[in-house]
C-alpha positions in Angstrom: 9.3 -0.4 -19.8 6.9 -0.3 -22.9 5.5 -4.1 -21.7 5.2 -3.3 -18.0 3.5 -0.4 -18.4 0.8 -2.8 -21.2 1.0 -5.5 -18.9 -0.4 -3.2 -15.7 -2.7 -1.3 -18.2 -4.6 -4.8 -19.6 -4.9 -6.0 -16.1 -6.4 -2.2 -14.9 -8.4 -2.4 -18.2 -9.7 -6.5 -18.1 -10.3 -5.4 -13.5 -12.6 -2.6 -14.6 -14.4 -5.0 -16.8 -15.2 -7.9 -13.8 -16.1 -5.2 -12.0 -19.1 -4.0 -13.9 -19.8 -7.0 -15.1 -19.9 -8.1 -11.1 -22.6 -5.0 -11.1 -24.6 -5.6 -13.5 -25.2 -9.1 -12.6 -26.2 -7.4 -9.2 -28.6 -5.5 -10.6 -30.0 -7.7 -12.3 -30.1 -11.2 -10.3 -31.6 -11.0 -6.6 -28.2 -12.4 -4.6 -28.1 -16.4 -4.2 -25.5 -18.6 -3.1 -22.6 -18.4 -6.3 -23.5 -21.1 -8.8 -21.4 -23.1 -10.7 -20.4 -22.7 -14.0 -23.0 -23.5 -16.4 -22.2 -26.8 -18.2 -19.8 -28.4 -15.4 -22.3 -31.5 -15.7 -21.2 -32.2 -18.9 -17.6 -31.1 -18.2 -15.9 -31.9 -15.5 -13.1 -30.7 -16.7 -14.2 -27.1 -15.2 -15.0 -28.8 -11.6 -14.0 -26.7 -8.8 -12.8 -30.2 -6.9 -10.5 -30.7 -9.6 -9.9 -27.5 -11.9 -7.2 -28.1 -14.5 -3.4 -29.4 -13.9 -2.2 -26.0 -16.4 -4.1 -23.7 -14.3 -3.8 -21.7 -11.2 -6.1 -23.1 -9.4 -6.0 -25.8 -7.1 -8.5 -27.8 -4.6 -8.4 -27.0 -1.0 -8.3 -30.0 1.7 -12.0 -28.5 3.2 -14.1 -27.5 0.2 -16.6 -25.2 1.6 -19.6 -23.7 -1.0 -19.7 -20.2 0.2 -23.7 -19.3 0.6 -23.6 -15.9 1.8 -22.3 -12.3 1.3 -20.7 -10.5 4.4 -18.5 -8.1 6.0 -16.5 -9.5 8.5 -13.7 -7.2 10.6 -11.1 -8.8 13.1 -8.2 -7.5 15.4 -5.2 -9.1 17.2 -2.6 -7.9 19.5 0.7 -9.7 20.1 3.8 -9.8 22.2 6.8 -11.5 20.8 10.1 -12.4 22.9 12.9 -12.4 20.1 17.0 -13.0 20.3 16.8 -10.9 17.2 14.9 -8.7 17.3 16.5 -6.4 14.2 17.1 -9.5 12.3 21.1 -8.7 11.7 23.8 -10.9 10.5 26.4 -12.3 13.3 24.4 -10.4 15.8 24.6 -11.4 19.7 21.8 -13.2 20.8 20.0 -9.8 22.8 16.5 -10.9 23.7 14.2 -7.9 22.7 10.3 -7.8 23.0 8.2 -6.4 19.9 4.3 -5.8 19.7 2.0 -6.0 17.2 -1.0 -4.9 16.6 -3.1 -6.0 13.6 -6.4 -5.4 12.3 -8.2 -6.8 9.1 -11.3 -6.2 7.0 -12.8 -9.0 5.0 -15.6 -8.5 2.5 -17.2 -11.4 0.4 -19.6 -10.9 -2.1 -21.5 -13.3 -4.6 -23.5 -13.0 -7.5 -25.0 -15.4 -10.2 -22.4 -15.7 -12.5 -19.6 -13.5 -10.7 -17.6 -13.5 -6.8 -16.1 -10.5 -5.8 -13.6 -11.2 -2.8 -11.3 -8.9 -0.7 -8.9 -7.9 2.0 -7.2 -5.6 3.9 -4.8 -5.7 7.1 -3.1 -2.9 8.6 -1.1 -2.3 11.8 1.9 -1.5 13.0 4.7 -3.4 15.0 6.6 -1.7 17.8 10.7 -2.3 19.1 12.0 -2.3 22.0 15.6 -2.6 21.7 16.3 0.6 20.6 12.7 1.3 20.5 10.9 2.2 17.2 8.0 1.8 15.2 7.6 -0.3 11.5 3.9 -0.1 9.7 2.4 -3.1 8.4 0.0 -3.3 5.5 -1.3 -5.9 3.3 -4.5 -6.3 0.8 -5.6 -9.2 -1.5 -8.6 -9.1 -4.2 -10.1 -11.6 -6.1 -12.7 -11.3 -8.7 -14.2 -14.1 -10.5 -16.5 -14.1 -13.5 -17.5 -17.4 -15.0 -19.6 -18.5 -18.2 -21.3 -21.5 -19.8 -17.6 -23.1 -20.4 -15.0 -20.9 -18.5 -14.3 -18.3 -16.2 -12.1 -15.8 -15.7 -10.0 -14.8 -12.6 -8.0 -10.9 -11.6 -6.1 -11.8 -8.8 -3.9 -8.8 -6.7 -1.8 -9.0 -3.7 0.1 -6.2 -2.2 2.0 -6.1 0.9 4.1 -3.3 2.6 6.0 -4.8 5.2 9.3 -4.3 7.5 11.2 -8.0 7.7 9.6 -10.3 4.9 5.8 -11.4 5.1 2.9 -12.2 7.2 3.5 -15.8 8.1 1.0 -18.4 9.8 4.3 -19.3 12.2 6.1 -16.0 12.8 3.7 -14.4 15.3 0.6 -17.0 15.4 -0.7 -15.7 12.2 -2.7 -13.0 10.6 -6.1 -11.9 11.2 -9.1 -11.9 8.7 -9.6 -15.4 6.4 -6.2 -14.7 4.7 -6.2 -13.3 1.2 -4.3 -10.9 1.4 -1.5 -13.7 3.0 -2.1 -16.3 1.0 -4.0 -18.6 3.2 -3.6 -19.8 6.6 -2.7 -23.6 8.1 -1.0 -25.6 5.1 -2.8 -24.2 2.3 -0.7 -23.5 -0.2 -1.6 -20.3 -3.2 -2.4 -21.6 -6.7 -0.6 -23.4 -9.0 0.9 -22.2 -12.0 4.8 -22.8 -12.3 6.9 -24.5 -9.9 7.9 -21.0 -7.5 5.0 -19.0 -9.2 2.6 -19.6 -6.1 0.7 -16.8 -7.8 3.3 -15.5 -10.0 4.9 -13.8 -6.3 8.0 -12.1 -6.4 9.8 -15.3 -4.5 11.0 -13.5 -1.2 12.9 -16.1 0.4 14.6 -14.7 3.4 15.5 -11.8 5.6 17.8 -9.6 6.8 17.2 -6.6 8.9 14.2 -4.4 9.2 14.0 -3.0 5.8 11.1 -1.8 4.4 10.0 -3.8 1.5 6.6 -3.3 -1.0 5.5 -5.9 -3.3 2.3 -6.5 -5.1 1.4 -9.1 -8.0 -1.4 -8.6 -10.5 -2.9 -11.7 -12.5 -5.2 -11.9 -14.9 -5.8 -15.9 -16.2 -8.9 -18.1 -17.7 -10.0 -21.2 -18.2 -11.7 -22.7 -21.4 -12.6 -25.8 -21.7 -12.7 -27.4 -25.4 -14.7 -30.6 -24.2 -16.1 -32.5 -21.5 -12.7 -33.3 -20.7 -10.1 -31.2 -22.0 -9.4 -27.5 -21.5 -7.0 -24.9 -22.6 -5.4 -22.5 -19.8 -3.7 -18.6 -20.0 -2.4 -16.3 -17.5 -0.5 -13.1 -17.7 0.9 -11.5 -14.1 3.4 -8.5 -12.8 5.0 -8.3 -9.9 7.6 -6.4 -8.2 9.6 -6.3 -5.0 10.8 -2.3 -4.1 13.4 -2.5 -1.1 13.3 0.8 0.8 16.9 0.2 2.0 19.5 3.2 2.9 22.8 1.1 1.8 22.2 0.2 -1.4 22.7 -3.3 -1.2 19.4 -4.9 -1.9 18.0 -5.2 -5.6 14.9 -4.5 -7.2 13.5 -6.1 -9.4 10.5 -6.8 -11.4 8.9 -9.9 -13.5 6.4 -10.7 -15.9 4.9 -14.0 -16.9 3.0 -15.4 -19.7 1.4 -18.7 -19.5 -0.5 -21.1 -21.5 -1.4 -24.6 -20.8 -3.6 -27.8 -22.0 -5.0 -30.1 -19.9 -6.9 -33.2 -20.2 -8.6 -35.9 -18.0 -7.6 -39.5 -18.5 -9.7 -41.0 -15.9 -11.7 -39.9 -12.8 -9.1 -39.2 -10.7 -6.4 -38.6 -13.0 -5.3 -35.4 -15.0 -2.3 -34.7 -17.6 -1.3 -31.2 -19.0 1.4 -29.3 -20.7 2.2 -25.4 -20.0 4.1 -23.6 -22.0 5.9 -20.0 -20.3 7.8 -16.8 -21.0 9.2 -15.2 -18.0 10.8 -11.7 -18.0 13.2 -10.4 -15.0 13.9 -7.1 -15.0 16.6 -5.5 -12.5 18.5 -2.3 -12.3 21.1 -2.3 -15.2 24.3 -2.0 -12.8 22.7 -4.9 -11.1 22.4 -7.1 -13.4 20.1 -5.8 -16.6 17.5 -8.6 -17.2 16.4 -12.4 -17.7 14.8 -14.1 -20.0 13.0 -17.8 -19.6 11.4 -20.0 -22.1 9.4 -22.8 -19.8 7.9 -26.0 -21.2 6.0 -28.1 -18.3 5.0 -31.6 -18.6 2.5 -32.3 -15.1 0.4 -35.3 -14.1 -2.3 -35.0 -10.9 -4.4 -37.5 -8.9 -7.1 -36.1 -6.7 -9.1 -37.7 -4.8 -12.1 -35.3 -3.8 -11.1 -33.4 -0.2 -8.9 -36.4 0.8 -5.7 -36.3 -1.3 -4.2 -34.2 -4.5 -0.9 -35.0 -5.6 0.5 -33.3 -8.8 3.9 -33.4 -9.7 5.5 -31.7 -12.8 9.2 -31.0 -14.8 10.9 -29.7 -17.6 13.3 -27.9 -19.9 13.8 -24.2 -19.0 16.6 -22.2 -21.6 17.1 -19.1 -19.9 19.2 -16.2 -21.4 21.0 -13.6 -19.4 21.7 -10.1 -20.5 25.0 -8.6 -19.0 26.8 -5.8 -19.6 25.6 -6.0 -23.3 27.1 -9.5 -23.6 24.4 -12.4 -24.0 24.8 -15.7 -22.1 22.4 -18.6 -22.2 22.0 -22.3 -20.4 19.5 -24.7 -20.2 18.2 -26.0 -16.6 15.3 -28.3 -15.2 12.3 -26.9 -13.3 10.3 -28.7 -11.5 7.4 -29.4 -8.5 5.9 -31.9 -6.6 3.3 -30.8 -4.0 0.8 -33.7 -1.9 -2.6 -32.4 0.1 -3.4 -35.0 2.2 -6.3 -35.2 4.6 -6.5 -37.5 7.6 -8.9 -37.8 9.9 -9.2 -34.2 10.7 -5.4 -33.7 10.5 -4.2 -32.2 7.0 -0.8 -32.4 5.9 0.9 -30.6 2.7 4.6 -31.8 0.9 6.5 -29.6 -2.2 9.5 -29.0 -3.9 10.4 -27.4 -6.2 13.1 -25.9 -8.7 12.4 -22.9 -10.6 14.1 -19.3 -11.1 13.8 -16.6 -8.9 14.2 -12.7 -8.4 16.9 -13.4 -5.9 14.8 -11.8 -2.7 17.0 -8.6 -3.3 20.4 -10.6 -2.3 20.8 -11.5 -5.8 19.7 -10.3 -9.5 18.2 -14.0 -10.5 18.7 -16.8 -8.2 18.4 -20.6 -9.0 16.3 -22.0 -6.1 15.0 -25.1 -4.4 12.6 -25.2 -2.2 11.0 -27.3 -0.1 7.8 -26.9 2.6 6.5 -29.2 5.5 3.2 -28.1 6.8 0.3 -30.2 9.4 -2.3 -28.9 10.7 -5.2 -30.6 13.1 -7.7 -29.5 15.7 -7.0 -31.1 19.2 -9.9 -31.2 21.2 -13.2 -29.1 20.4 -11.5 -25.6 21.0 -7.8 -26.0 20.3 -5.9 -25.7 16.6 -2.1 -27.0 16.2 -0.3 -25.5 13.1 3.4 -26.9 12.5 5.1 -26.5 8.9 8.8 -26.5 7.9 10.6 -24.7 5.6 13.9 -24.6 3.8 15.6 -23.1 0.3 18.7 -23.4 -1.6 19.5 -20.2 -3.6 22.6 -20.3 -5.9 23.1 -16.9 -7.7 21.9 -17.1 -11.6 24.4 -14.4 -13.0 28.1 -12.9 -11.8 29.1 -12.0 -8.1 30.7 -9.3 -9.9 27.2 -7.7 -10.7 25.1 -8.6 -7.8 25.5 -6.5 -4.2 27.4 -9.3 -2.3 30.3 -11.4 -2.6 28.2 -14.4 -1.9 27.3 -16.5 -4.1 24.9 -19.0 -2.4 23.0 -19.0 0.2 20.4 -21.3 2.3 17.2 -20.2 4.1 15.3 -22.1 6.5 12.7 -22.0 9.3 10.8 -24.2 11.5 7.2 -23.2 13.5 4.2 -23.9 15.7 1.2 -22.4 16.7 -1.3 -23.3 19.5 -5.1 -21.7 19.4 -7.4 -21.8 22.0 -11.1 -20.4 20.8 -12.7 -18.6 23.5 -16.1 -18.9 22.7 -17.0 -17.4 19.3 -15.8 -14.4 18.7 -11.9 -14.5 20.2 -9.2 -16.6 20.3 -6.0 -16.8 22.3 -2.8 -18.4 20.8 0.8 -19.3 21.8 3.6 -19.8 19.0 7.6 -20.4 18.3 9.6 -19.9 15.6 13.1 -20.6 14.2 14.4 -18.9 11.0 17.8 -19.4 10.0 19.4 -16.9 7.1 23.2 -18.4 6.1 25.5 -16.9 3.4 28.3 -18.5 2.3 30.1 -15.5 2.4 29.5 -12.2 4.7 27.8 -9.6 2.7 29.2 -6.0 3.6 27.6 -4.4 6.2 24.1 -5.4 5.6 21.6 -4.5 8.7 24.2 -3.3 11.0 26.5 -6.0 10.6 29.2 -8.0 8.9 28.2 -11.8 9.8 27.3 -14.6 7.8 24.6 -15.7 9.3 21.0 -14.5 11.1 19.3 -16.9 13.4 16.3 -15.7 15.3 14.0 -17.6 17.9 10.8 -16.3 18.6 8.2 -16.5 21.2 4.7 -15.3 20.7 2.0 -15.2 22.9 -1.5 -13.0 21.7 -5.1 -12.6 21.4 -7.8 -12.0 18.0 -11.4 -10.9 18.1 -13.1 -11.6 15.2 -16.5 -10.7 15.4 -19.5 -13.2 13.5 -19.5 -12.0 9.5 -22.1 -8.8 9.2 -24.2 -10.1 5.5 -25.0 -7.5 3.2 -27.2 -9.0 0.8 
């Protein structure tokens, strides 16, 4: 308790500190487009195209130089067609119709030295099979604050939600430009270690309608040592509360240190090292805590908004604290992840191994995952979003101490999405979805049921009004 409650005060403490020095800089620099950080020329190292294999960051498929500072707002309403709708295990396949309705505030502001982004969505999503109501709510904040030879990043995502997350595929995605999501189309958050994607608390399936907050906190900076070489170091929380009335799901809660080197060996090509402590905590009848010592050895080509392929592994000893009794293994993380850009078609690969909190099923959970998503424009006012998904997640300590008598189980989902633009300011879109949740044994009586498996098929059809960005500067 004594290093959660440091880790959340340095975070509040280092926030409070971009903050003003975000204001000052406003005070005293007239607002410009955000500039880069002084002495890239002569270290490219610190470029935004190709930030550091050890850090967080990586480059998008469309780099875009944001110029301006804005407000923007946005709202969609849905209606979804679902064969399960409360998202049981074993359940018939009862076609119920749900709507959503989702609004989102965006506000971007730059400085000379410092960016200030944030989001916020909010809505609600309505049954009809018995009918009832679920509140959705999600928020995202980035602040950025960069000198001569680094920067320094405060990243926060929340979320508040009834049956997982906000997913591009689920219900034709989220309004607003997607912080608070993580990104829309095949972007993929951050980099970091393989299954950090932002040091998240690794939700990987669903079942039932219960209520679930999480939120992650990351501080990390960059500092580079040379033209060419620069050292990386992050420290994140996050948490996953399940508001659930049986018991059964876990919480849990995980910290992560990180430090990393990384060096270029030629234009294109990037090596690094990242060294990690990762802490798991859960309640004590559950399964007490984790511990992981992480050592990552990662190569990346990029090729400049065309192609970024990075691919890293390594020795993980993790020990496990039961019942009083110690117990420790060694394992292999790893990830491989490729951005590719065709055309105007952009496609991303990963997979990876890592250790996760288990997505309240289990307390620890070796995982695999692996994601398929393509994305394209057809035509001058259609968008195409497709993207497969699928995870392996074994249980890391005894049956005996966990909520079910499974001890594996496998998590997959497939999805498209059709948007039409209707001029500039709305849009109309059309999506499916398949999610599959399988245990290899039937957990007991979890979300009104006691199957093995949840499959759902959904159909979504909806509109989104997203009126042009207001600028503030």
């Amino acid at each position: 308790m004594f290093i959660t409650r440091t880790v959340r005060l340095a975070l509040l403490v280092i926030g409070g500190s971009l903050w003003a020095a975000a204001q000052g800089s406003a005070q005293s620099q007239p607002a410009t487009t955000p500039a880069p950080a002084f002495g890239q020329e002569n270290a490219p190292i610190l470029s935004p195209e190709n930030p550091p294999v050890s850090g967080l960051d990586e480059p998008g498929l469309e780099l875009h130089t944001a110029s301006r500072s804005f407000i923007s707002p946005a709202l969609q309403v849905s209606e979804s067609a679902d064969t399960n709708g409360s998202n049981v295990l074993g359940g018939a396949n009862n076609l119920e119709s749900t709507t959503r309705v989702l609004g989102a505030f965006d506000l971007q502001q730059f400085w000379s030295r410092s960016d200030l982004l944030m989001e916020y969505l909010g809505g609600g999503a309505f049954y009809s099979n018995p009918y009832y109501a679920k509140q959705l709510q999600a928020a995202g904040l980035e602040a950025v604050t960069r000198w001569r030879t680094g920067q320094a990043t405060l990243r926060d995502a929340f979320s508040y939600l009834p049956d997982g997350s906000f997913s591009i595929g689920t219900f034709g995605g989220a309004p607003g430009l997607g912080l608070a999501t993580g990104g829309l189309g095949t972007g993929e958050s951050g980099g970091g270690l393989p299954g950090s994607h932002l040091f998240g608390s690794g939700q990987f399936g669903t079942v039932g309608n219960i209520p679930r907050l999480t939120n992650t906190a990351i501080l990390d900076a960059v500092q580079a040592i040379s033209p060419v070489s620069a050292i990386t170091v992050a420290a994140g929380f996050s948490n996953a509360h399940f508001y659930d009335p049986t018991n059964l799901l876990i919480n849990s809660d995980q910290i992560t240190l990180e430090g990393g080197y990384a060096r270029l060996v030629s234009h294109h090509d990037q090596l690094g090292i990242v060294y990690a402590f990762q802490l798991f905590q859960f309640p004590q009848n559950s399964g007490g805590q984790i511990y992981n010592h992480i050592v990552n050895l990662r190569w990346k080509y990029n090729l400049s908004g065309r192609l970024s392929l990075t691919a890293g592994a390594g020795p993980q000893y993790t020990d496990l604290e039961e019942g009083g009794l110690y117990i420790t293994h060694w394992s292999l993380s790893a990830r491989v992840q490729l951005r590719y850009k065709l055309g105007h078609a952009a496609v991303v690969a990963s997979y990876e191994k890592f250790t996760s909190s288990g997505s309240g099923f289990f307390a620890g959970a070796n995982t695999q995952a692996a994601r398929l998503g393509y994305t394209r424009p057809l035509g001058r006012t259609w968008d195409f979003y497709g993207d497969l998904g699928y995870s392996h997640n074994k249980e890391l300590q005894n049956a005996a101490l966990g909520a079910f008598p499974a001890t594996s189980y496998d998590d997959g989902s497939a999805g498209a999405v059709f948007r039409k633009h209707l001029g500039r300011t709305y849009d109309f879109f059309a999506a499916y979805r398949f999610s599959e949740v399988a245990f290899n044994v039937a957990p007991s009586d979890l979300g009104g049921s006691t199957g093995r498996i949840s499959q759902r098929h959904v159909g979504t059809i909806g509109v989104e009004w997203h009126p042009r960005p207001t600028r503030i500067e």
